[in-house]
C-alpha positions as CSV (number, residue, x, y, z in Angstrom):
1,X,114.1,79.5,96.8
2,X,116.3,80.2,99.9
3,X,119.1,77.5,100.7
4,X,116.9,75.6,103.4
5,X,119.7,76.5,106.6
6,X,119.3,80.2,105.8
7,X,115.2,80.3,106.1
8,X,115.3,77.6,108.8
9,X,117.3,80.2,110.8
10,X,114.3,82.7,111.4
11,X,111.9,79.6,111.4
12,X,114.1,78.2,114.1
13,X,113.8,81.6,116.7
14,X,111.7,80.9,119.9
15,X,108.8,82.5,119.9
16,X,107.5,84.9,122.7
17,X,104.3,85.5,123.4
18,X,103.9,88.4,125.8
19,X,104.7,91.7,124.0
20,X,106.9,93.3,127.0
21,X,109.4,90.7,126.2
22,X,110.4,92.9,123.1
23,X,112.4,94.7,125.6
24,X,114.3,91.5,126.4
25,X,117.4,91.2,124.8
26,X,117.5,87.5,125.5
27,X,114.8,87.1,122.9
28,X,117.2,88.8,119.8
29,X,119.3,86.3,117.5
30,X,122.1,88.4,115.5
31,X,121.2,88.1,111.5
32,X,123.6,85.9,109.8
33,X,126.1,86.5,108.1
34,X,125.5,87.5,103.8
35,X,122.2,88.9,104.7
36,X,120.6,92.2,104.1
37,X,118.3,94.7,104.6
38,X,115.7,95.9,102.2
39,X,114.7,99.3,103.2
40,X,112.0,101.7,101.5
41,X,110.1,104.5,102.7
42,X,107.8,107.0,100.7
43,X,109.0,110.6,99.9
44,X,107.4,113.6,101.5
45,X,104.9,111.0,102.8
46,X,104.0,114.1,105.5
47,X,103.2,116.1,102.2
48,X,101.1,113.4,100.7
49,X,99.3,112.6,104.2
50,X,98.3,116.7,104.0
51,X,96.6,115.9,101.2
52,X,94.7,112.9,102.3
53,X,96.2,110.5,100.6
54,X,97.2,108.8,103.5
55,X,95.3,105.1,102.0
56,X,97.8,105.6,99.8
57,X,100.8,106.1,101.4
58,X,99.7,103.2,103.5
59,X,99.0,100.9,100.4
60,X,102.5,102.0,99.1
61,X,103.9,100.9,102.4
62,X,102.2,97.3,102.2
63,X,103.2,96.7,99.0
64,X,107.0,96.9,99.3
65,X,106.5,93.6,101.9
66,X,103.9,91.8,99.1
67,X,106.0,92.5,96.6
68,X,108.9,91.1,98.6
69,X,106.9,87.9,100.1
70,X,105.7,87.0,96.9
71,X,109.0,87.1,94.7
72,X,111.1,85.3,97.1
73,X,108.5,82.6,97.5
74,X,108.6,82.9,101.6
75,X,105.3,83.8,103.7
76,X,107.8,83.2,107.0
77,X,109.6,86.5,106.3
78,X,111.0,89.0,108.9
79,X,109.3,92.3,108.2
80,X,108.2,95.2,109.8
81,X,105.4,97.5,108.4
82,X,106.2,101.1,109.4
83,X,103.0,103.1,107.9
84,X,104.9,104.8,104.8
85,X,107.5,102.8,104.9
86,X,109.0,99.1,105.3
87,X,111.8,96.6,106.2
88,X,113.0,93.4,105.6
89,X,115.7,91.0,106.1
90,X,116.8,88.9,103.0
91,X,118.8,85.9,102.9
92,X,122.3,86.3,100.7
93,X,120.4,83.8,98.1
94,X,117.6,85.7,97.8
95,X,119.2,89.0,97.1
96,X,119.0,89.4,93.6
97,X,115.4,88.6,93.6
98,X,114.7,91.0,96.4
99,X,116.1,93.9,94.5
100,X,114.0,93.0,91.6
101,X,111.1,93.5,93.7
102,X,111.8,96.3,94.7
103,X,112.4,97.5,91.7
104,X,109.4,96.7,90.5
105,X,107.5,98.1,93.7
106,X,109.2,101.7,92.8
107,X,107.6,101.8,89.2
108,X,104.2,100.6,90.6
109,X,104.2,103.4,93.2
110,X,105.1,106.2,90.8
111,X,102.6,104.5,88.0
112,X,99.5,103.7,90.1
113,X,99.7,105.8,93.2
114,X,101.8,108.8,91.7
115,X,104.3,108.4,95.1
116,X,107.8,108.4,95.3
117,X,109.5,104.9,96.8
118,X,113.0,104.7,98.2
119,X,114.3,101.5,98.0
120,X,118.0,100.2,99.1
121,X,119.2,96.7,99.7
122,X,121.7,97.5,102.5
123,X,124.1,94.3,103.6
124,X,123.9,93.1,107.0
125,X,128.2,93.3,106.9
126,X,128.3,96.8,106.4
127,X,126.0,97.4,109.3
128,X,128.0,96.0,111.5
129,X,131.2,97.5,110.1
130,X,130.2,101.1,112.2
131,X,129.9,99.1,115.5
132,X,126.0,98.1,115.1
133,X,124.6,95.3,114.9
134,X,121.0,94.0,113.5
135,X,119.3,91.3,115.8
136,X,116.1,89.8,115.1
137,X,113.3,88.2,117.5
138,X,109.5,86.5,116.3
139,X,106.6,87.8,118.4
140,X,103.7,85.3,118.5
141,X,100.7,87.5,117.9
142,X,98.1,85.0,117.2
143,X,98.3,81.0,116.9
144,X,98.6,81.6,112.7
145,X,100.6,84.7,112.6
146,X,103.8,86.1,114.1
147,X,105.9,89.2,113.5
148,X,109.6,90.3,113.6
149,X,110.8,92.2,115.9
150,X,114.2,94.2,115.4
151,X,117.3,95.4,117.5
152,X,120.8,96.6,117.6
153,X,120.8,99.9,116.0
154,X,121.4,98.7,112.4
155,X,117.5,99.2,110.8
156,X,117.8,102.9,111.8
157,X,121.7,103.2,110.1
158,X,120.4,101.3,107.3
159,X,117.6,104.0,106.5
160,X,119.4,106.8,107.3
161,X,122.1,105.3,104.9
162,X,118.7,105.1,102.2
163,X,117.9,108.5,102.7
164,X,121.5,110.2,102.3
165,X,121.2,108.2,98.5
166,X,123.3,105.6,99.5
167,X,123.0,101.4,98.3
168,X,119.6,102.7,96.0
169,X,117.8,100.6,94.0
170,X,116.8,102.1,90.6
171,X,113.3,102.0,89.7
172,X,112.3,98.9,86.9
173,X,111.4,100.0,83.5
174,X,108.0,101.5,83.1
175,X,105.1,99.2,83.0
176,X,106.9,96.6,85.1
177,X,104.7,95.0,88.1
178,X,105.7,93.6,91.4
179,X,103.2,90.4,92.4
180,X,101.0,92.2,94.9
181,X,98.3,88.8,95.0
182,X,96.9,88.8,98.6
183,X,97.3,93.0,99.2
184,X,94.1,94.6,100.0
185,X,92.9,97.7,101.0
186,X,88.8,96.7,101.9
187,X,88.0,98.3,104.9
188,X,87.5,101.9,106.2
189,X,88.7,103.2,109.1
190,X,87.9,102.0,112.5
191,X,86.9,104.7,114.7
192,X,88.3,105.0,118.4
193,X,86.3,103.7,121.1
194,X,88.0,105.0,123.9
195,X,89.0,108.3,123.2
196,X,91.8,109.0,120.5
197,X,94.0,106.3,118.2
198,X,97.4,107.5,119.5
199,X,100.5,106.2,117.2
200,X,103.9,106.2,118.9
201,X,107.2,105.9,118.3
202,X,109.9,105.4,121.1
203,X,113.7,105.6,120.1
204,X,117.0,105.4,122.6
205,X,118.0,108.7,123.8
206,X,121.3,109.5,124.6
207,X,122.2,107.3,126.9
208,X,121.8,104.1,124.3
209,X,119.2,101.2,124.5
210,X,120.6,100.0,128.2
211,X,118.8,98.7,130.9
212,X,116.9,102.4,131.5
213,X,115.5,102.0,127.4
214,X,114.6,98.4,128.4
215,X,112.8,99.6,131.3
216,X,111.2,102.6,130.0
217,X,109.5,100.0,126.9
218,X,108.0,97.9,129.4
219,X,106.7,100.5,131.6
220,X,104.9,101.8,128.3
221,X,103.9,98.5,127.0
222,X,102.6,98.2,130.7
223,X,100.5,101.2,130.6
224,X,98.9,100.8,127.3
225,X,98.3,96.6,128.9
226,X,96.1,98.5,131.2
227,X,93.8,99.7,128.6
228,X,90.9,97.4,127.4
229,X,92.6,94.4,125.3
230,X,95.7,96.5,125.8
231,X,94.9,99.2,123.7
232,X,94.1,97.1,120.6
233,X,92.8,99.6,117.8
234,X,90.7,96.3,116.1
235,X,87.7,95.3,117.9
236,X,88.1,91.9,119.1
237,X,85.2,90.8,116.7
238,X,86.5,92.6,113.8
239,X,85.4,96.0,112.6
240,X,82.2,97.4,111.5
241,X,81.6,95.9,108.3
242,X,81.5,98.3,105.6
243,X,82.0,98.8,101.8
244,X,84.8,100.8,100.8
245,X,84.7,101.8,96.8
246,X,88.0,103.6,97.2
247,X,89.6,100.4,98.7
248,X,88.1,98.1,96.0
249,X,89.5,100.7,93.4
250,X,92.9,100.8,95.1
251,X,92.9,97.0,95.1
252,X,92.4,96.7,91.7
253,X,95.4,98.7,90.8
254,X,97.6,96.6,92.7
255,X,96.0,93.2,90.7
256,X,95.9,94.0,87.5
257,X,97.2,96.5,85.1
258,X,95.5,99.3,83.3
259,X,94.6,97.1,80.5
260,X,92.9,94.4,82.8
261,X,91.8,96.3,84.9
262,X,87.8,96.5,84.0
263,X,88.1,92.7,84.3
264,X,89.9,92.8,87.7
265,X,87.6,95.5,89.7
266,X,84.4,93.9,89.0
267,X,86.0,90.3,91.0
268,X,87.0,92.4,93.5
269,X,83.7,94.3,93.9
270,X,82.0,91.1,94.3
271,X,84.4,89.7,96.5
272,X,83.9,92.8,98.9
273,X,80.1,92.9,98.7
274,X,80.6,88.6,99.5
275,X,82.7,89.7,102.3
276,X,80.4,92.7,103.6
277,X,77.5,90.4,103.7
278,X,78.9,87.5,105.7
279,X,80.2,89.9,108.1
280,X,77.0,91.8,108.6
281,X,74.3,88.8,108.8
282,X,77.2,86.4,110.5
283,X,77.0,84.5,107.3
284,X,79.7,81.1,107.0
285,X,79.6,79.4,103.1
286,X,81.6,76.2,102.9
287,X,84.7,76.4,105.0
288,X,84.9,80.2,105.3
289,X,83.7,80.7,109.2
290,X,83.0,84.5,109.8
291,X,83.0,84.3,113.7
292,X,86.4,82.8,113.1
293,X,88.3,85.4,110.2
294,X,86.9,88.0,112.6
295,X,88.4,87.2,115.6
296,X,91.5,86.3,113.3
297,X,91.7,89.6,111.6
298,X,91.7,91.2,115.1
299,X,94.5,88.9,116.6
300,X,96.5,88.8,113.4
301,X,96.8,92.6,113.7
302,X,100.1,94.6,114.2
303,X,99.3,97.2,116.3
304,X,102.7,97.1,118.0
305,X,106.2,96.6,117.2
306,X,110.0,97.3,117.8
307,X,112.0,98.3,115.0
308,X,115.3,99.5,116.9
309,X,112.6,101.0,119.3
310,X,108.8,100.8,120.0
311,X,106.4,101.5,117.7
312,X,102.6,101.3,118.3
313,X,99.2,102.9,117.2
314,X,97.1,102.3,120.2
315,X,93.3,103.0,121.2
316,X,93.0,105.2,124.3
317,X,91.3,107.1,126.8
318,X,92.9,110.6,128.2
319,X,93.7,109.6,131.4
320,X,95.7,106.3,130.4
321,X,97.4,108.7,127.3
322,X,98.4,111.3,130.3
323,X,100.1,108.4,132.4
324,X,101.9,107.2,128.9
325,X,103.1,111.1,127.6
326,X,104.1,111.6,131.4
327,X,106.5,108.3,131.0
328,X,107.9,109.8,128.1
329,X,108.2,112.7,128.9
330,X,110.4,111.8,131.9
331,X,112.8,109.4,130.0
332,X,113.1,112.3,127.3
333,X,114.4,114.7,130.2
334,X,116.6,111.8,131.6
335,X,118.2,111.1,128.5
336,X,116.7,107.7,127.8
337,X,114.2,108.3,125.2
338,X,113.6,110.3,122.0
339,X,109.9,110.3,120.9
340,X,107.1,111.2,119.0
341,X,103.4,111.1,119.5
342,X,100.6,111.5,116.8
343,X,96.4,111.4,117.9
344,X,93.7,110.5,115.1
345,X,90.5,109.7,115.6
346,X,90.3,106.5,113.7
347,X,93.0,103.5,112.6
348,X,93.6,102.6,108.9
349,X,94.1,98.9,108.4
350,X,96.3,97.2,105.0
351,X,96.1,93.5,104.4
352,X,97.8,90.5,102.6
353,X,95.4,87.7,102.6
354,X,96.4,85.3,100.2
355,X,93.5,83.4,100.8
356,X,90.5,84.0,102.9
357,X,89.9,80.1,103.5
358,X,93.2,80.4,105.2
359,X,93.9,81.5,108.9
360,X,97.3,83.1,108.6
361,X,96.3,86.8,107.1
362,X,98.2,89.5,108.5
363,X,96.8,93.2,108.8
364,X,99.2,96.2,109.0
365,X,97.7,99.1,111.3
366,X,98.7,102.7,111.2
367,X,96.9,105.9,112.7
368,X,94.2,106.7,109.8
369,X,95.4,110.7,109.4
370,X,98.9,110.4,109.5
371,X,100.1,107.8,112.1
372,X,103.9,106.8,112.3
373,X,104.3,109.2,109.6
374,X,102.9,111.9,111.5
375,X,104.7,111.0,115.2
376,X,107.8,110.2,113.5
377,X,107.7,114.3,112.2
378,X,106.6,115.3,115.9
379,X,110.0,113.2,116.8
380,X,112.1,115.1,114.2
381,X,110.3,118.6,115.5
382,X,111.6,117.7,119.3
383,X,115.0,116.7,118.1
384,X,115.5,119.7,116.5
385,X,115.1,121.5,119.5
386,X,117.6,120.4,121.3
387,X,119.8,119.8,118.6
388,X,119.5,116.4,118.3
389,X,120.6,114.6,114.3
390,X,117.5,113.6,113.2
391,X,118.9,110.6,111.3
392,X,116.8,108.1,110.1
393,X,113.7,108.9,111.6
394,X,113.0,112.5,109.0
395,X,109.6,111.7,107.6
């Protein structure tokens, strides 16, 4: 475990609770000293998304932060899922066991999903060596779960640094396995309700994340407030309820190895059909209360983020997207922003649910056919336009 003072440190953060306030500064604590960031991302995700394997460039994303959560022992971790990819922020005693993890999440990837995982533990130290810094802030999202929220510049070095082959983690010796318990992959796509599931990124232009960044956030965050229940992709009583075979199959291969795993896909079969059913006839056994996982899973969600800028995957009608590309469009030509947009007609959701008896599972969302992925390649396309280094956000 974690020396107590350096896990009490992200415990400790004040929580906000209204999601503009990730463009308040005042919210960000600087990292502490001896930590670092663990940093993956899938190769040629676009590549793999073409295919339509995008479940399992998702799953591959989802399991970097299992894998990570359940070696070092700490549900409280600051993470941020970023559709292909993922980031974290380890404590200097936890190191050694977050590179094993990682490790071991490489091999899995290449094994089960037949992806390619980069994987670097990148010290908090050197980051702010070149002048950045890394801050981090907790965003309430429900009354069980909240999420970290990053700033300062040092996430996107730290990737960039990843994807030029620098501080990488070599894969674990074949056959190894990370502890994925709680990842899950059960549910199919939720289909747009209000016109297209539109996933965003927002990065600092030229003129830095200032006061005019700050400003252009909140007047997108603001916009996309305006929607029903702010855009949230995740009905506010859950999804439809439906079986998915390729999620249950996908599950399997993160619990058990190919050995087991005839033993491990019929448990989760039954635990999907269990889950189907209480869902569809409103069904509660014991101390499992449907109307109340529901309404969970839909709070729980993280449908928006900031990882050195904003990320979302938002539901929306045309006129409200119009207003939002306009915005962008403007702090692009001003300088302020750098972006990328990405429309789908559904949302793909990945879970870690340790337990369902439990209140505090988390749900990662990404655009179903493509997402962050996709908008962060639509990003790269604009940059090299005007010339722009791509840096860290080349898909």
């Amino acid at each position: 475990m974690a020396q107590p003072a350096e896990m009490q440190f992200y415990e400790s953060l004040p929580l906000f609770e209204e999601f503009e306030g990730v463009a308040d500064e005042a919210n960000y604590r600087p990292l502490p000293e001896g930590w670092s960031l663990a940093v993956a991302d899938i190769v040629d995700s676009t590549g793999a998304i073409a295919e339509g394997r995008y479940k399992s460039v998702n799953m591959a994303g989802a399991s970097v932060i299992s894998a990570l959560m359940n070696a070092l022992e700490e549900r409280d971790l600051p993470f941020v899922f970023g559709g292909d990819g993922a980031l974290a922020a380890i404590p200097a005693a936890l190191a050694a066991r977050a590179r094993g993890a990682l490790a071991a999440a490489k091999t899995w990837v290449a094994e089960e999903l037949g992806l390619e995982l980069r994987a670097a533990l990148v010290p908090v130290a050197d980051i702010r060596a070149t002048g950045l810094d890394m801050r981090v802030a907790r965003f309430k999202a429900s009354e069980e779960v909240s999420y970290a929220m990053f700033s300062g510049g040092g996430a996107s070095w730290a990737e960039a640094e990843m994807k030029a082959g620098r501080y990488q983690i070599d894969a674990a010796a074949p056959g190894t396995r990370p502890d994925l318990t709680g990842l899950s992959c059960r549910w199919n796509p939720i289909v747009s309700q209000h016109g297209a599931i539109v996933s965003i990124i927002a990065m600092p232009g030229a003129r830095g994340n200032g006061p005019e960044f700050q400003a252009l956030i909140a007047d997108i965050v603001a916009l996309a407030e305006g929607e029903e229940r702010g855009g949230h992709p995740v009905p506010e009583k859950g999804p439809e309820p439906r079986l998915s075979m390729r999620g249950i199959a996908m599950e399997s291969r993160a619990r058990a190895s190919g050995g087991k795993r005839l033993l491990a896909w019929p448990w989760i079969a039954v635990q999907s059909v269990f889950l189907f059913v209480c869902f569809k006839i409103g069904l509660n056994i014991g101390s499992f209360d449907v109307t109340q996982y529901k309404h969970d899973l839909s709070e729980n969600s993280d449908f928006r983020k900031f990882d050195d800028g904003l990320k979302m995957t938002i539901d929306v009608g045309a006129g409200r997207l119009k207003q939002i590309e306009a915005r962008l469009q403007r702090g692009a030509q001003q300088g302020v922003c750098r972006y990328g947009l990405h429309r789908q007609d559904s949302a793909l959701m990945t879970c870690i649910v340790p337990s369902p008896m439990s209140r505090d599972h988390m749900h990662f969302i990404d655009g179903a056919a493509g997402g962050y992925a996709m908008a962060a390649k639509n990003l790269k396309a604009t940059l090299a336009e005007d010339g722009t280094p791509a840096r860290a956000v080349t898909p």
